[in-house]
N, C-alpha and C positions, 0 to 999 in steps of 0.2 A: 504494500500500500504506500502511494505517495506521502508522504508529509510537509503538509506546506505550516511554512508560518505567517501569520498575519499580522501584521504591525500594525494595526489601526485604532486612532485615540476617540472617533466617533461610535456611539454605542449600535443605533441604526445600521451606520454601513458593515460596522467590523459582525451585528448580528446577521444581517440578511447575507453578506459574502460567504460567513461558516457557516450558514446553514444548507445556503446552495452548495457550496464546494463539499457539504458534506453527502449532501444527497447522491451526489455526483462521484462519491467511494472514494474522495482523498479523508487522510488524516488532518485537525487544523488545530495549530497550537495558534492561541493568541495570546500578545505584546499588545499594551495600551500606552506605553511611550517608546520615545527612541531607544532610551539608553537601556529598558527592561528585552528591548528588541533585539540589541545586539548580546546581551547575556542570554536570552531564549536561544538566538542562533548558533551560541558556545553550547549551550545544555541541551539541545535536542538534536541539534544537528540535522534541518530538515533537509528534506532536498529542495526546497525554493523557497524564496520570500519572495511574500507580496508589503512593498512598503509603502505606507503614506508619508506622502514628504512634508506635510504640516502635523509636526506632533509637537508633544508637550518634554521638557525635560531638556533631550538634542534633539535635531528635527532630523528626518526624514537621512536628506544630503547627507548629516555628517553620519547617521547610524551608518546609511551604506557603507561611507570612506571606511569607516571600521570595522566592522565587517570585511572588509574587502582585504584593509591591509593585515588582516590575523589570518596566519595561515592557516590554523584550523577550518576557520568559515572562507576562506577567500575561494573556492572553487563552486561555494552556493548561488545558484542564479538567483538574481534581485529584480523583481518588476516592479519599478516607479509607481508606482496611481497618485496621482494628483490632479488636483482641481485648476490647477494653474498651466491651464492652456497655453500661455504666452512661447512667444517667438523665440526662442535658443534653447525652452526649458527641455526638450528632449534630448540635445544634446550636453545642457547641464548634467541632466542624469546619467547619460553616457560615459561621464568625463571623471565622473564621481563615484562608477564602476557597476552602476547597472546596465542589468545584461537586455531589459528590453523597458520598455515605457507604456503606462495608459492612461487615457484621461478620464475623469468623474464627468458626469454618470456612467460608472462599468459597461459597458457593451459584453452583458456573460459569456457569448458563442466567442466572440475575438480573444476575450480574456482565456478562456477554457485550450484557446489552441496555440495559443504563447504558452502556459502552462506545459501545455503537453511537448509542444517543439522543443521544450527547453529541460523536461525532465526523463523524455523519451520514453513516455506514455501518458 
């Protein structure tokens, strides 16, 4: 079984994502700030995050960088979700070592196959 983690500090989104991702047979660990996000992804060691990049504590950006730069989690793929649509922010998140991007409001069928592309089921 997949195991994704969810970083998300909205109670709404972080319940309705684990409850579809769970219908849908992954495992979901949830994180409700940056910094519990990057210690989730040291202790469970999922195979993906999904990260919001406006959290509370460190935001979104720097959990990735951290993430990224600890060897242990640096081979975990990271998908951005953010609400901040604007011009370079896909490549901010690129730059900061996610492995793919989406924008709020979720698009479930798109998200489900970044997901998969990137866990290899």
């Amino acid at each position: 079984m997949v195991k994704i983690l969810l970083v998300e500090d909205n109670e709404m989104n972080r319940d309705m994502l684990s409850r579809r991702l769970e219908r849908r047979g992954y495992e979901v660990i949830v994180a409700t700030d940056g910094l519990a996000g990057v210690e989730a992804a040291v202790d469970a060691q999922p195979d993906l995050v999904l990260m919001d990049m406006s959290l509370p504590v460190i935001d979104g950006w720097e959990a990735t960088r951290r993430i990224k730069e600890n060897p242990a989690t640096a081979d975990i793929p990271v998908i951005a979700l953010t609400a901040h649509a604007m011009v370079g922010d896909r490549q901010k998140a690129m730059d900061v070592g996610c492995d793919d991007y989406d924008t709020k409001p979720i698009e479930f069928p798109g998200l489900l196959e970044k997901i998969s592309r990137l866990t290899g089921g």
